[in-house]
C-alpha positions in Angstrom: -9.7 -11.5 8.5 -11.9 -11.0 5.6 -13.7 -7.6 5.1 -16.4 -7.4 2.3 -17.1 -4.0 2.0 -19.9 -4.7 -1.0 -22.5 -6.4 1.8 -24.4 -2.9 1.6 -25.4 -0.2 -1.0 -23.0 2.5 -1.7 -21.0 4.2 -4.9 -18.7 0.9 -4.3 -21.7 -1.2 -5.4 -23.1 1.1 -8.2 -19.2 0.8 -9.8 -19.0 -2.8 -9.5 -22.2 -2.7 -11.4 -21.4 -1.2 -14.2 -18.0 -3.0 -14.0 -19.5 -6.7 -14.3 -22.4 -5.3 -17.0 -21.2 -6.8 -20.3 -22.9 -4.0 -22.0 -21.2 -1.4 -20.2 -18.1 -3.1 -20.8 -17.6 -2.7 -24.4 -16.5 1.0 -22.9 -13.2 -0.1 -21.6 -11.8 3.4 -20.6 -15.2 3.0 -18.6 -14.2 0.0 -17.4 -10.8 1.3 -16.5 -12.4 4.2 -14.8 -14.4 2.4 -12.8 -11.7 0.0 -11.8 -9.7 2.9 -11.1 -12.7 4.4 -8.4 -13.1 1.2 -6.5 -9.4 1.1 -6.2 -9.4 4.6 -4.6 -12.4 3.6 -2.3 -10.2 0.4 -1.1 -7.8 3.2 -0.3 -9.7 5.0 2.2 -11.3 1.8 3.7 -7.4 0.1 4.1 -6.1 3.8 5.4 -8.7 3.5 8.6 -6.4 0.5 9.4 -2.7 1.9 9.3 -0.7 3.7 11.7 -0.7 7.4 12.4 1.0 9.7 15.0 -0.4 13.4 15.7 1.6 16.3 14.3 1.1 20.0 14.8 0.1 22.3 12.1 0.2 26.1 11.4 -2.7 27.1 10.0 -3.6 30.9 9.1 -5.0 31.4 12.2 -3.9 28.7 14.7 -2.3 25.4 15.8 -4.7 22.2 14.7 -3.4 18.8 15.9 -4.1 16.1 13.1 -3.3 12.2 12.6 -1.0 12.1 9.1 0.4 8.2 8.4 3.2 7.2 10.5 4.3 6.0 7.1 3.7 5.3 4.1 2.8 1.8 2.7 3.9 -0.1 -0.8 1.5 -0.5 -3.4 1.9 -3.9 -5.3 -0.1 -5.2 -8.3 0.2 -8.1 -10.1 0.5 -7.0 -13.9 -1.5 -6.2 -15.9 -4.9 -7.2 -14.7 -4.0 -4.9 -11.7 -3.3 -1.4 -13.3 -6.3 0.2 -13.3 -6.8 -0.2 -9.1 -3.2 0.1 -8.6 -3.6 3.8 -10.0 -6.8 4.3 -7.7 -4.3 2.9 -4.5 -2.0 5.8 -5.7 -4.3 8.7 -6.0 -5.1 8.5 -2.7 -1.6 6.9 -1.0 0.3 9.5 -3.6 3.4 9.3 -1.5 3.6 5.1 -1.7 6.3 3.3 -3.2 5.5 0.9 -5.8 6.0 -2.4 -6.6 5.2 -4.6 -10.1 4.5 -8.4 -10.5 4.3 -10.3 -13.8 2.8 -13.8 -14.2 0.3 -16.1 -16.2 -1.5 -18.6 -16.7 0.9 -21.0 -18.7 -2.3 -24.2 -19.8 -1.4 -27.7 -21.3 -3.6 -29.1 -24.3 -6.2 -30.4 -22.1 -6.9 -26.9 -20.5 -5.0 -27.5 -17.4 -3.0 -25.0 -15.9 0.0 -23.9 -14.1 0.9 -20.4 -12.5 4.1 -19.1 -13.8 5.6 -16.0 -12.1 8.5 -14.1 -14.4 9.4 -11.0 -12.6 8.9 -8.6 -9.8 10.1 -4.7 -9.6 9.8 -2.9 -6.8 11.7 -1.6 -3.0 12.1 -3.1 0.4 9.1 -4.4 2.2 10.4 -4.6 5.4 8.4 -3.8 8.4 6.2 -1.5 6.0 2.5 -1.8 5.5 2.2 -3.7 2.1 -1.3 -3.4 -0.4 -1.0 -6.4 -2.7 -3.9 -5.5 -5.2 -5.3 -7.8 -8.0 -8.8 -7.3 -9.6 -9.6 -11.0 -9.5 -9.1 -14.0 -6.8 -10.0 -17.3 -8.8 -8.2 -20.0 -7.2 -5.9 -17.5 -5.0 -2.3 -19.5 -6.8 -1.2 -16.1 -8.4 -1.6 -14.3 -5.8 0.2 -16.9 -2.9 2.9 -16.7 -5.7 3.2 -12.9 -5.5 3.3 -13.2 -1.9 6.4 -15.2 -1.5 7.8 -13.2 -4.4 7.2 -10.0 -2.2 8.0 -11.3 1.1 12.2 -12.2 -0.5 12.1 -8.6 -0.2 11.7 -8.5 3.6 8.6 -9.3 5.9 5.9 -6.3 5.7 4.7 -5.2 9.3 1.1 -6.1 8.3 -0.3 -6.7 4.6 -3.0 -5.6 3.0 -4.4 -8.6 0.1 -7.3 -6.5 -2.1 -9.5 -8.3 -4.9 -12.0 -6.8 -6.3 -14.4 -10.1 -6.5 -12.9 -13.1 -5.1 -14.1 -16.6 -5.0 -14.8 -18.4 -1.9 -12.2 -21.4 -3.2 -10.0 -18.8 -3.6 -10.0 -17.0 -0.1 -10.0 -20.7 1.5 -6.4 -21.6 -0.3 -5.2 -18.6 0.8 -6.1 -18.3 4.5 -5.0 -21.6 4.5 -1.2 -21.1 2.8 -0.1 -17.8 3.8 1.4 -18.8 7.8 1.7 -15.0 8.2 -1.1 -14.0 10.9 -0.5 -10.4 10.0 -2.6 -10.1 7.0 -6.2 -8.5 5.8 -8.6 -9.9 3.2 -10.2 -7.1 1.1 -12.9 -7.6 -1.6 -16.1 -6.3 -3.2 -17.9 -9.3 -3.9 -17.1 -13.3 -2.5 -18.8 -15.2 -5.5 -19.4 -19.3 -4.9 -18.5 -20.8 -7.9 -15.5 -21.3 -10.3 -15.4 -23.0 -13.7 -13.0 -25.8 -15.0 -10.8 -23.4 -16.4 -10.9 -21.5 -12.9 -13.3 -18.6 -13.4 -15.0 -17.2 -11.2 -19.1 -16.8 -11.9 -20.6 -14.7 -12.0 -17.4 -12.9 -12.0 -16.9 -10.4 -14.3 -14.9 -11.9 -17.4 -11.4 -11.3 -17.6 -10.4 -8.1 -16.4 -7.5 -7.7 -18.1 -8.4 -7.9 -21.6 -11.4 -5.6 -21.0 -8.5 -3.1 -19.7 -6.3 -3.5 -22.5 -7.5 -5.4 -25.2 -7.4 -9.1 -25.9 -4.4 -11.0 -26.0 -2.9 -13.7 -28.2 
C-alpha cells in the first residue's frame, strides 16, 4: 500500500516547496526545519493507522473516555540523511524508542555503485509498530538493506516505510523484495525518473549535505 499524502494542497506541500527550491536551500537550518515539519506531519498521518485502546481520565470536572496508543512504536532512520524527519517522528511519538542505521554509497571508477551497510543501534522490534524513515527513495537498495538489518532484531507487528520523495523505480524494487505483507508506503512526492548515478529528478539534491554540509 502506497499513500501519497502530497496529491493535494496543504502546509505538507508548501514545506516540500521550499525544501526542493535551490534558492531557499542555501538556508540549511531552513532546510532542516522544514524537514523537520514534514516529518512531524508523517507523524500524525502514520498515528491514524496504529492501535489504540480507551482509557479513563479525571479531569477537573469529570470522567472523559479517550483513545491513547496501545503502544508505542520505534522510530528508525537511516543516518544521516534521515535526522532532520527522524526528530519531527519524535516530537510528536515523544515516548518512541529509537533506532540508528549507517550506510553509503561505496562507487567504483566508472561511477557504479554498491550499498554498504556498517551499523545499526537501536532495541527490539518485535511485534511493535516500526517507522523506518529516510528523506529519499532512489533505487529503494538502502532502504531493503535497513530492512533486513532491522527485522534481525525481531519481526515488527506492522511497519511503517516514510520517504519524503521517492522514485517510482524505487517503490517497484521495494514492493517487489520486502515478502512482508504487513508494511505501508509513505511519501510526499513519487517522481518518474532517476539518473545514472541513481538520482531522483526532479528530486531535491542530496539531502544530506544540504542538512549538514558537504562531505568528502
Amino acid at each position: 500500500m502506497v499513500k501519497n499524502i502530497g496529491i493535494s494542497g496543504s502546509l505538507f506541500t508548501q514545506f516540500l516547496a521550499e525544501i526542493r527550491d535551490q534558492n531557499i536551500q542555501l538556508d540549511s537550518m531552513r532546510f532542516r526545519k522544514n524537514m523537520e515539519r514534514t516529518g512531524e506531519i508523517f507523524a500524525y498521518e502514520v498515528s491514524k493507522k496504529l492501535e489504540y485502546v480507551t482509557e479513563k481520565i479525571q479531569t477537573p470536572l469529570g470522567i472523559a473516555e479517550v483513545p491513547i496508543l496501545k503502544r508505542q512504536p520505534v522510530i528508525a532512520s537511516i543516518l544521516r540523511a534521515g535526522l532532520p524527519m527522524h526528530q519531527g517522528f519524535l516530537n510528536f511519538f515523544d515516548k518512541a524508542e529509537n533506532s540508528f542505521i549507517t550506510s553509503y554509497r561505496k562507487y567504483d571508477k566508472d561511477g557504479s555503485f554498491d550499498i554498504k551497510f556498517e551499523h545499526i543501534s537501536g532495541p527490539s522490534i518485535e511485534g511493535k509498530d516500526l517507522i523506518l524513515c529516510d528523506p529519499m527513495l532512489a533505487t529503494g537498495a538502502s532502504m531493503l538493506l535497513a530492512y533486513k538489518a532491522l527485522i534481525n532484531k525481531g519481526i515488527p507487528r506492522h511497519t511503517h516505510i516514510v520517504s519524503l520523495i521517492a522514485s517510482k523505480e524505487g517503490i517497484d524494487f521495494l514492493q517487489k523484495n520486502l515478502v512482508n505483507k504487513n508494511i505501508t508506503f509513505w511519501t510526499g512526492a513519487i517522481d518518474d525518473e532517476l539518473t545514472v548515478k541513481s538520482y531522483i529528478v526532479p528530486g531535491l539534491g542530496d539531502a544530506g549535505d544540504l542538512a549538514f554540509g558537504i562531505k568528502e
